[in-house]
C-alpha positions as CSV (number, residue, x, y, z in Angstrom):
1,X,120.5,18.3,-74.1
2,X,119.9,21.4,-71.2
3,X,119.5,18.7,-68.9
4,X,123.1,17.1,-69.8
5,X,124.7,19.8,-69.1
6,X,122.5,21.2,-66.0
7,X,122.5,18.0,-64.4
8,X,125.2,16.1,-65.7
9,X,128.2,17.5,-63.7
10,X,130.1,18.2,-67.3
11,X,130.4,21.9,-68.5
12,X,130.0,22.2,-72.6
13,X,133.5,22.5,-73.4
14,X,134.7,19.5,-71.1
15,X,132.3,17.2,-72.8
16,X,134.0,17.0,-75.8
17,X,137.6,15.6,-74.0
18,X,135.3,13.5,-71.3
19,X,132.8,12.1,-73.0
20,X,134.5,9.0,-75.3
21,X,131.3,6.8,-75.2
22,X,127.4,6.9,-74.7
23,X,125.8,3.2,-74.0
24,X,121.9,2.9,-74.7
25,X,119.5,0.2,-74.6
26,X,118.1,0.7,-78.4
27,X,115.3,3.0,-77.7
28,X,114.8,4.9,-81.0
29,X,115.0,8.3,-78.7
30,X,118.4,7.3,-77.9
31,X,119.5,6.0,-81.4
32,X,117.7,7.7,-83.4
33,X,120.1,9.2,-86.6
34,X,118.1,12.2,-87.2
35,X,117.3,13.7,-83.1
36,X,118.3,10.7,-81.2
37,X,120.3,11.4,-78.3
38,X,123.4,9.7,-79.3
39,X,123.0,11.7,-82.5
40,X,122.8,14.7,-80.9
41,X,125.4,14.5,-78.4
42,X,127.8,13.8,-81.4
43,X,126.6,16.8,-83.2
44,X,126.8,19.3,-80.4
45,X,129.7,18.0,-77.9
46,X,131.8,15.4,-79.0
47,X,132.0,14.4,-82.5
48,X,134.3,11.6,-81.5
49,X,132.0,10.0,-78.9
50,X,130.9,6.2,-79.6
51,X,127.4,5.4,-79.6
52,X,127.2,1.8,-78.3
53,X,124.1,-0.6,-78.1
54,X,123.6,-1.7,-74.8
55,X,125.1,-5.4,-75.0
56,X,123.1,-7.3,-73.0
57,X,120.2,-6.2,-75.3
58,X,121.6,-7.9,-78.4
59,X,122.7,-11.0,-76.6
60,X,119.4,-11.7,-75.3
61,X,117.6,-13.0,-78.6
62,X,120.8,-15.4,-79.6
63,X,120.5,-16.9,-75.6
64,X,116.8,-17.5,-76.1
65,X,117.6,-19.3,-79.5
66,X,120.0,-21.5,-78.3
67,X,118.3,-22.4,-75.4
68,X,116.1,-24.3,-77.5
69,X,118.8,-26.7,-78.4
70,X,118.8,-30.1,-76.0
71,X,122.5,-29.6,-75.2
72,X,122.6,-25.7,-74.3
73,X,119.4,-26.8,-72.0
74,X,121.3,-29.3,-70.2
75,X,124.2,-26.9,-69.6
76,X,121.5,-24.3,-68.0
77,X,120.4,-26.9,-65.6
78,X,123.8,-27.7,-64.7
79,X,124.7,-23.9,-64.2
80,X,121.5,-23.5,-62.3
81,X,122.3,-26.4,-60.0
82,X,125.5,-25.0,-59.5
83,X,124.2,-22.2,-58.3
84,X,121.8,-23.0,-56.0
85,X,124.2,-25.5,-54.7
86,X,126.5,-22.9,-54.0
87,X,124.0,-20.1,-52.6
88,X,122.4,-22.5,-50.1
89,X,125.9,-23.6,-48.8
90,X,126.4,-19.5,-48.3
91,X,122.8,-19.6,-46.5
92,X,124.2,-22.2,-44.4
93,X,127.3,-21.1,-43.4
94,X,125.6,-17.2,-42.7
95,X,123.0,-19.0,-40.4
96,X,126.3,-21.2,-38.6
97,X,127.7,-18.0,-38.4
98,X,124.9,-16.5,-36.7
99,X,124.5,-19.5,-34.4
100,X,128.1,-19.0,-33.4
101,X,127.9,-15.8,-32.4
């Protein structure tokens, strides 16, 4: 918690008003209830501060489970096709680019 507030830019009492939300990726020394970080923050500087699980982290499982499924494949390919569709006409019209100049 030192470092917070000896690196962090924030003084102790501006915490409180400027700090509304703290984002982790589920690390247990970030969430932990007891001496987490999140937990502690709220305990010493801003009781009304939300603690917020990184999102990415809990969408990650429920991707990789529906990915499984024959349609959700089918609509990664086509994404993925899309995509490198797309970036290789980008490639193409940077080297054009290049050519013209």
């Amino acid at each position: 918690m030192d470092n917070v507030l000896q690196y962090g830019g924030l003084l102790e009492f501006n915490l409180a008003s400027k700090l509304i939300s703290f984002s982790v990726d589920g690390v247990l020394i970030f969430q932990g209830a007891k001496s987490g970080v999140t937990t502690q923050l709220k305990n010493k500087f801003a009781p009304y501060m939300l603690g917020v699980h990184y999102v990415a982290h809990q969408t990650n499982p429920i991707v990789q489970t529906l990915s499984k499924l024959p349609m959700v494949s089918k609509i990664e390919l086509m994404l993925q096709s899309i995509y490198t569709y797309c970036f290789l006409i980008h490639l193409d019209r940077c080297k054009f680019g290049i050519f013209l100049q």
